[in-house]
C-alpha positions as protocol buffer text, in pm:
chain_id: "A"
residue {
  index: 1
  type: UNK
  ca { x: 12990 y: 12104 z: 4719 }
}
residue {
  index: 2
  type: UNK
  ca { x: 12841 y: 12227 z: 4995 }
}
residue {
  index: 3
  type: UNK
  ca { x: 12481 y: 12405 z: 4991 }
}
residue {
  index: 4
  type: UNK
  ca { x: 12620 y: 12755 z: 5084 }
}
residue {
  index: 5
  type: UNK
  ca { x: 12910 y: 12731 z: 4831 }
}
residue {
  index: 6
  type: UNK
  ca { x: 12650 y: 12665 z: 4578 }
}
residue {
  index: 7
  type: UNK
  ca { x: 12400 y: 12950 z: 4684 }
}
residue {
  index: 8
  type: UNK
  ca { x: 12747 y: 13152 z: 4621 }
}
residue {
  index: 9
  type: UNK
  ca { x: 12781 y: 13042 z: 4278 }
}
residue {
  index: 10
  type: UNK
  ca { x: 12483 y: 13151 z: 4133 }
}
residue {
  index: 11
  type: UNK
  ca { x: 12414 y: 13442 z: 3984 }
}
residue {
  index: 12
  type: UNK
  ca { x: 12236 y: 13748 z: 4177 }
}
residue {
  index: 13
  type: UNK
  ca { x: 11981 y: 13673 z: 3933 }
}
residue {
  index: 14
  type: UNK
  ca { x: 11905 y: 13283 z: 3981 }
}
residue {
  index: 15
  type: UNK
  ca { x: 11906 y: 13415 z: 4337 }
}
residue {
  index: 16
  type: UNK
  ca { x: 11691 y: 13624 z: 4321 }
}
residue {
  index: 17
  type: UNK
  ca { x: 11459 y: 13413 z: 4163 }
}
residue {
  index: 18
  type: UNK
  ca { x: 11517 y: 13162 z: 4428 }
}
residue {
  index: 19
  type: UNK
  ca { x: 11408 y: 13390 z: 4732 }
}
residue {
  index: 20
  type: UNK
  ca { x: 11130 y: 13501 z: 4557 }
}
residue {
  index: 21
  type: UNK
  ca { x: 10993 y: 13155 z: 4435 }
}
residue {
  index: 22
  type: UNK
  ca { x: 11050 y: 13060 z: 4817 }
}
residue {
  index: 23
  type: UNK
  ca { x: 10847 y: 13334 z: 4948 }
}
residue {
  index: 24
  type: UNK
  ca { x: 10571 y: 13253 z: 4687 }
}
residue {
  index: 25
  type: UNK
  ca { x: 10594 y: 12904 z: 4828 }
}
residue {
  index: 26
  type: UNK
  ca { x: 10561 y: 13005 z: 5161 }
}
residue {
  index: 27
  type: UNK
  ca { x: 10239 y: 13224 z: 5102 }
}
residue {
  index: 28
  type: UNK
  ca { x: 10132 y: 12945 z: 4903 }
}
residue {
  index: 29
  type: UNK
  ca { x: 10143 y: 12707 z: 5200 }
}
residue {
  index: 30
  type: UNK
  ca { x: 10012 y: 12965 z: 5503 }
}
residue {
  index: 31
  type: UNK
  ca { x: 9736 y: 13017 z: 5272 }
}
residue {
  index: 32
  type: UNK
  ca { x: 9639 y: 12699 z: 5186 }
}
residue {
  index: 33
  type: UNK
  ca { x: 9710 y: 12523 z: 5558 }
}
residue {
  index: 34
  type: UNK
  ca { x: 9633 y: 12793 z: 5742 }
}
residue {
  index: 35
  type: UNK
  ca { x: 9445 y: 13064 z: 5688 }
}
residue {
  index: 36
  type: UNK
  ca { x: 9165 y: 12894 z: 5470 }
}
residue {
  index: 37
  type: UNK
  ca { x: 9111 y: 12616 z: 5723 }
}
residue {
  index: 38
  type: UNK
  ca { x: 9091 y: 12845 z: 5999 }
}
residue {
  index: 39
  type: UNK
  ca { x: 8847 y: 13097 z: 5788 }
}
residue {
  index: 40
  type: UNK
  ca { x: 8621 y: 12768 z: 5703 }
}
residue {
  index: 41
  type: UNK
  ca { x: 8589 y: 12698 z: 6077 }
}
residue {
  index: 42
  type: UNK
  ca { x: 8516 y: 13034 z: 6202 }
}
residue {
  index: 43
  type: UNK
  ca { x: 8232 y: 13010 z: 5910 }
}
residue {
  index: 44
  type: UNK
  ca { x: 8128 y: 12680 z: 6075 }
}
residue {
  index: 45
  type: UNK
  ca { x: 8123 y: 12809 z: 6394 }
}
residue {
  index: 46
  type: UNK
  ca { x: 7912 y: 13135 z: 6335 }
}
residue {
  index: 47
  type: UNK
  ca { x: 7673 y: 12882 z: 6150 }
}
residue {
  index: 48
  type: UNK
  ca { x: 7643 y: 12670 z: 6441 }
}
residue {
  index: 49
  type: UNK
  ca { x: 7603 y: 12966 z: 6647 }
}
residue {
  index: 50
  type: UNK
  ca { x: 7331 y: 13134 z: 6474 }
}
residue {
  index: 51
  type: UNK
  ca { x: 7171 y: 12746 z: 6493 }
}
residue {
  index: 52
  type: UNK
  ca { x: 7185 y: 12695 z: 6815 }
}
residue {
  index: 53
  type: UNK
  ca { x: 7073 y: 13089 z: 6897 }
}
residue {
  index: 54
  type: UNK
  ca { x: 6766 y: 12991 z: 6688 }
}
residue {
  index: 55
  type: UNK
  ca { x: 6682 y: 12682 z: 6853 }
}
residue {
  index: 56
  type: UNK
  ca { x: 6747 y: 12845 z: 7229 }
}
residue {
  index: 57
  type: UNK
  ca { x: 6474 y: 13101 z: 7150 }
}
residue {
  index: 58
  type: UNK
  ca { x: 6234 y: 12825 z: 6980 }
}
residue {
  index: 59
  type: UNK
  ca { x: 6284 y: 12621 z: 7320 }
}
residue {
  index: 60
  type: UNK
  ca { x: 6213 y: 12920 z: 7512 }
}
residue {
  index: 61
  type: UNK
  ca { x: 5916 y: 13000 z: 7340 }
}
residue {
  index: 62
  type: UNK
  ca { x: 5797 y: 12630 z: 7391 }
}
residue {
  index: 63
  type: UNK
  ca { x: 5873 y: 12654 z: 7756 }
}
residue {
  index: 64
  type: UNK
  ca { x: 5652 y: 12943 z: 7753 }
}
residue {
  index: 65
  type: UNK
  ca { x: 5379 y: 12733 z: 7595 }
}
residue {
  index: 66
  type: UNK
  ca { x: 5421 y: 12459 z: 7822 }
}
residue {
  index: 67
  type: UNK
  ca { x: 5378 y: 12661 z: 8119 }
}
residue {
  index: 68
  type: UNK
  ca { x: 5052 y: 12792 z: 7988 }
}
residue {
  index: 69
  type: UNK
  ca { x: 4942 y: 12415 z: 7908 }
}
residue {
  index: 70
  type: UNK
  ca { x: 5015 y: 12362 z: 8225 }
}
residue {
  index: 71
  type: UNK
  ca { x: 4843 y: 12627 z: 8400 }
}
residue {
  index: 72
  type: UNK
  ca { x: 4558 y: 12557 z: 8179 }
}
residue {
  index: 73
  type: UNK
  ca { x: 4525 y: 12160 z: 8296 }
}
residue {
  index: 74
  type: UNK
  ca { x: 4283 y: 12044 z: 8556 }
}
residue {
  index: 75
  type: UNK
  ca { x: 4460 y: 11973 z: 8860 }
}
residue {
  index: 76
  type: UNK
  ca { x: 4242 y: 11660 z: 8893 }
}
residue {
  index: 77
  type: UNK
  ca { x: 4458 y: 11320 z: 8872 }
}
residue {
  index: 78
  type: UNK
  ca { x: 4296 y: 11023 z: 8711 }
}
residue {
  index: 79
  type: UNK
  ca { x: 4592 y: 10780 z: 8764 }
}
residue {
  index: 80
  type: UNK
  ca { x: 4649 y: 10450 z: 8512 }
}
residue {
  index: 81
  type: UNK
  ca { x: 4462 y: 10219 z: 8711 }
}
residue {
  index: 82
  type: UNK
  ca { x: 4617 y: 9867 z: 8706 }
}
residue {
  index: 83
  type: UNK
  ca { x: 4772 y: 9899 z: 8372 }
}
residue {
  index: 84
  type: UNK
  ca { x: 5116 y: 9840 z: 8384 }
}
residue {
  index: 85
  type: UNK
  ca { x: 5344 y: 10160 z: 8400 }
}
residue {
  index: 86
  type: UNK
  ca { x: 5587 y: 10108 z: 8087 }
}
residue {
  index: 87
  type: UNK
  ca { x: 5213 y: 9995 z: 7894 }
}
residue {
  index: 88
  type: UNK
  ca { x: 5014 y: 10316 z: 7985 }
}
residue {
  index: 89
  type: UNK
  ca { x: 5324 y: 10538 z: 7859 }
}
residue {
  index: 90
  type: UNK
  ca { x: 5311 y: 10372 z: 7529 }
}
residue {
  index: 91
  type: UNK
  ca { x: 4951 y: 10369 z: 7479 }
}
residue {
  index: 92
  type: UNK
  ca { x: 4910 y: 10706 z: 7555 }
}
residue {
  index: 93
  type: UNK
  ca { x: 5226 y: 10825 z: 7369 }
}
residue {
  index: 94
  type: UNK
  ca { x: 5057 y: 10643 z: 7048 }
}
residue {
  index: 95
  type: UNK
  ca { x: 4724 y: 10806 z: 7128 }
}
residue {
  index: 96
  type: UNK
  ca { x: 4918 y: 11192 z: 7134 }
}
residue {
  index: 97
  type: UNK
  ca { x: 5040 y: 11117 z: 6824 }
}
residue {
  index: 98
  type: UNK
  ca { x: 5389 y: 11000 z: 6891 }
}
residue {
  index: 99
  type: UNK
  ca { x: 5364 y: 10691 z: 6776 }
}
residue {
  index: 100
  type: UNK
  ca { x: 5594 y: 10684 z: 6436 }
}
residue {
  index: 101
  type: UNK
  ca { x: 5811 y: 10849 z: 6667 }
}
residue {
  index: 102
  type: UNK
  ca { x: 5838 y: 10623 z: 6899 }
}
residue {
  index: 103
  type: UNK
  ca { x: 6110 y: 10392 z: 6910 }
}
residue {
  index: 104
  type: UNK
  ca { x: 6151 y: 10229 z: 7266 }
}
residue {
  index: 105
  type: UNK
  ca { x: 5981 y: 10208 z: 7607 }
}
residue {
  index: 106
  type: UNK
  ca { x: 6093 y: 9978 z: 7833 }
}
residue {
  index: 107
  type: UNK
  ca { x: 6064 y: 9951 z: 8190 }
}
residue {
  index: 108
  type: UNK
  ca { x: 6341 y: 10096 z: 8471 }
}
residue {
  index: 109
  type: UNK
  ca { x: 6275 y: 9985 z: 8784 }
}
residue {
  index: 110
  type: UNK
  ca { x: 5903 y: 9984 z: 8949 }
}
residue {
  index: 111
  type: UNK
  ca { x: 5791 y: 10270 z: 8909 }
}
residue {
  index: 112
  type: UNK
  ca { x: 6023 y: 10427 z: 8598 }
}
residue {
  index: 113
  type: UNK
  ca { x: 6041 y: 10385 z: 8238 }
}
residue {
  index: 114
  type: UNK
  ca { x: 6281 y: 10515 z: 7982 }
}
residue {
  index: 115
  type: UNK
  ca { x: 6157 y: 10613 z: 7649 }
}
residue {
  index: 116
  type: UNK
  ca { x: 6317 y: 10725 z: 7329 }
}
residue {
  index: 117
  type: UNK
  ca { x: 6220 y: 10870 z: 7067 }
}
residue {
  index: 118
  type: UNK
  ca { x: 6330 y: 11028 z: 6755 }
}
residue {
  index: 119
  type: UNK
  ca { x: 6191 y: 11250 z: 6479 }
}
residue {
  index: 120
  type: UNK
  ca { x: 5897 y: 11341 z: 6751 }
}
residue {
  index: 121
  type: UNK
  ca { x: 5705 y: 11666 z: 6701 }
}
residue {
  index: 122
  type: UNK
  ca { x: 5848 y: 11904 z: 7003 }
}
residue {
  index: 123
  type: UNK
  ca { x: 5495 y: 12058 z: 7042 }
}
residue {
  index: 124
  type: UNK
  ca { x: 5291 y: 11679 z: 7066 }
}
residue {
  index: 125
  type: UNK
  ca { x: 5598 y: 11584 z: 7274 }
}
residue {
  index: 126
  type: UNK
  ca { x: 5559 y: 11896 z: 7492 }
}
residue {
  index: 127
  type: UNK
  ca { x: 5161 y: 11844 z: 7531 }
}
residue {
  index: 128
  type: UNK
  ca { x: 5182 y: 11436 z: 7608 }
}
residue {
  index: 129
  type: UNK
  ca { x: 5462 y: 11523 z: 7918 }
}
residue {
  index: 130
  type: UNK
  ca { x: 5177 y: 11806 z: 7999 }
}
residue {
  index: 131
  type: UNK
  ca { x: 4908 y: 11583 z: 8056 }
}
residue {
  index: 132
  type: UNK
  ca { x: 5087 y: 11255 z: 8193 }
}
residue {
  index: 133
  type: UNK
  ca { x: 5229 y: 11510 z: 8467 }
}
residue {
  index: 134
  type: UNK
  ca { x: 4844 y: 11663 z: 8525 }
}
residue {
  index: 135
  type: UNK
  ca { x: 4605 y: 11441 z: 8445 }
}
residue {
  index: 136
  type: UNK
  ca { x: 4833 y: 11123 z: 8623 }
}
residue {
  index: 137
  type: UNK
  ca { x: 5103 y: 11241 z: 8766 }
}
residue {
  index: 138
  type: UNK
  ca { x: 5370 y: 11098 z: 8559 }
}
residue {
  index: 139
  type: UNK
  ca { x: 5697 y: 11323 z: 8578 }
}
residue {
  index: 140
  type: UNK
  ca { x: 5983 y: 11357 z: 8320 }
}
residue {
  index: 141
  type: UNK
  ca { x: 6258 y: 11231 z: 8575 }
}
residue {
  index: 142
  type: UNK
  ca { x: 6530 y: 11329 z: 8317 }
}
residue {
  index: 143
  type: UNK
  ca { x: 6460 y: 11459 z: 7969 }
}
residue {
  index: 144
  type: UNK
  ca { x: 6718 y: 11530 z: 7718 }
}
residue {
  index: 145
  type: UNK
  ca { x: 6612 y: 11711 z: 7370 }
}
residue {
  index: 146
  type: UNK
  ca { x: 6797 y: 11714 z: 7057 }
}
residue {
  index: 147
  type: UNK
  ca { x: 6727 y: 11906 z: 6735 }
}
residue {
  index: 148
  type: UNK
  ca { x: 6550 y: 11626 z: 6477 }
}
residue {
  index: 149
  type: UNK
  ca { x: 6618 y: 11714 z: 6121 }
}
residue {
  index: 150
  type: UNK
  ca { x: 6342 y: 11946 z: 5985 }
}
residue {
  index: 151
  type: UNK
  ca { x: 6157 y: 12254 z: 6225 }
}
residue {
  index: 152
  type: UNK
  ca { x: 5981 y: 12153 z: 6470 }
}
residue {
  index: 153
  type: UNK
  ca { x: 6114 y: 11773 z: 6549 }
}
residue {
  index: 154
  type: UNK
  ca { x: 6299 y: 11692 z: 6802 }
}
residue {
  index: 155
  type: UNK
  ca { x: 6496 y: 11372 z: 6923 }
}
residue {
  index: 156
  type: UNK
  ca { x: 6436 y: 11290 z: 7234 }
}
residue {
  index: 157
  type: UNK
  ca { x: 6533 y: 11048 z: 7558 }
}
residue {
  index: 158
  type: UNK
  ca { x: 6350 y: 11063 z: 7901 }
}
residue {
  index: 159
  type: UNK
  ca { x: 6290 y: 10839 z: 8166 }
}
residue {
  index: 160
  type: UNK
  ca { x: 5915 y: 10901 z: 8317 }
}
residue {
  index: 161
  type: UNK
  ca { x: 5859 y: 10864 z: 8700 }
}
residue {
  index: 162
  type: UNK
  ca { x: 5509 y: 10757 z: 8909 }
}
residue {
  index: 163
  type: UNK
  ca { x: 5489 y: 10941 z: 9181 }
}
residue {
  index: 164
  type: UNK
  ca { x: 5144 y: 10718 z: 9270 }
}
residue {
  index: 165
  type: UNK
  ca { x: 5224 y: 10415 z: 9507 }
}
């Protein structure tokens, strides 16, 4: 028996019930596969938004602050002496504060070293970069900033440049 010969030999009905079970079914399914999964990622996604809106204007606002450090630093260089580059950067991260943050400095070449670290208060981080670039003339070469866990802490990874000979 085929399937349309046996769609014929029910009763209007068991038919009926048929069509409308399937239909049930089938706003069952869209529901369930579609529409809910893509209304839970729109919610993610407006979250995340509103997140990372929050944490531009908290940068910018830090920026701000920076630039006032900055302007507010003697313009006087005192240098690191003969103490090794990747050395001074630790010492003096530990003495900002940053030193439970800290989790690696290691030298990159002569006159570079990278540094990581993670859970670091932004504004410490923000006023040790501050004073290694005025006080001795230690530049973030590359800096990149992720949000740590609570307000206020950051992750971050940067590799430090000399600029003395």
């Amino acid at each position: 028996m085929s399937l349309q010969q046996w769609w014929h030999e029910l009763e209007a009905r068991e038919r009926r019930t048929l069509i409308i079970g399937a239909v049930v079914l089938a706003v069952f399914f869209f529901i369930q596969f579609v529409w809910l999964p893509a209304h839970r990622e729109a919610d993610r996604l407006a979250q995340q938004l509103a997140e990372q809106r929050a944490l531009l204007a908290w940068m910018q606002q830090m920026a701000s602050e920076a630039q006032g450090l900055r302007a507010a630093g003697g313009s006087e260089l005192v240098g690191i002496g003969n103490q090794a580059l990747f050395s001074f950067v630790d010492q003096s991260a530990r003495e900002a504060g940053l030193g439970n943050a800290l989790r690696q400095v290691e030298p990159n070449g002569e006159q570079r070293v990278r540094v990581t670290l993670q859970q670091a208060n932004f504004d410490q981080l923000i006023h040790w970069l501050v004073t290694l670039k005025t006080r001795h003339g230690i530049d973030a070469g590359t800096f990149a900033v992720r949000r740590g866990d609570s307000p206020g802490l950051v992750d971050a990874q940067l590799i430090l440049e000399s600029s003395a000979p």
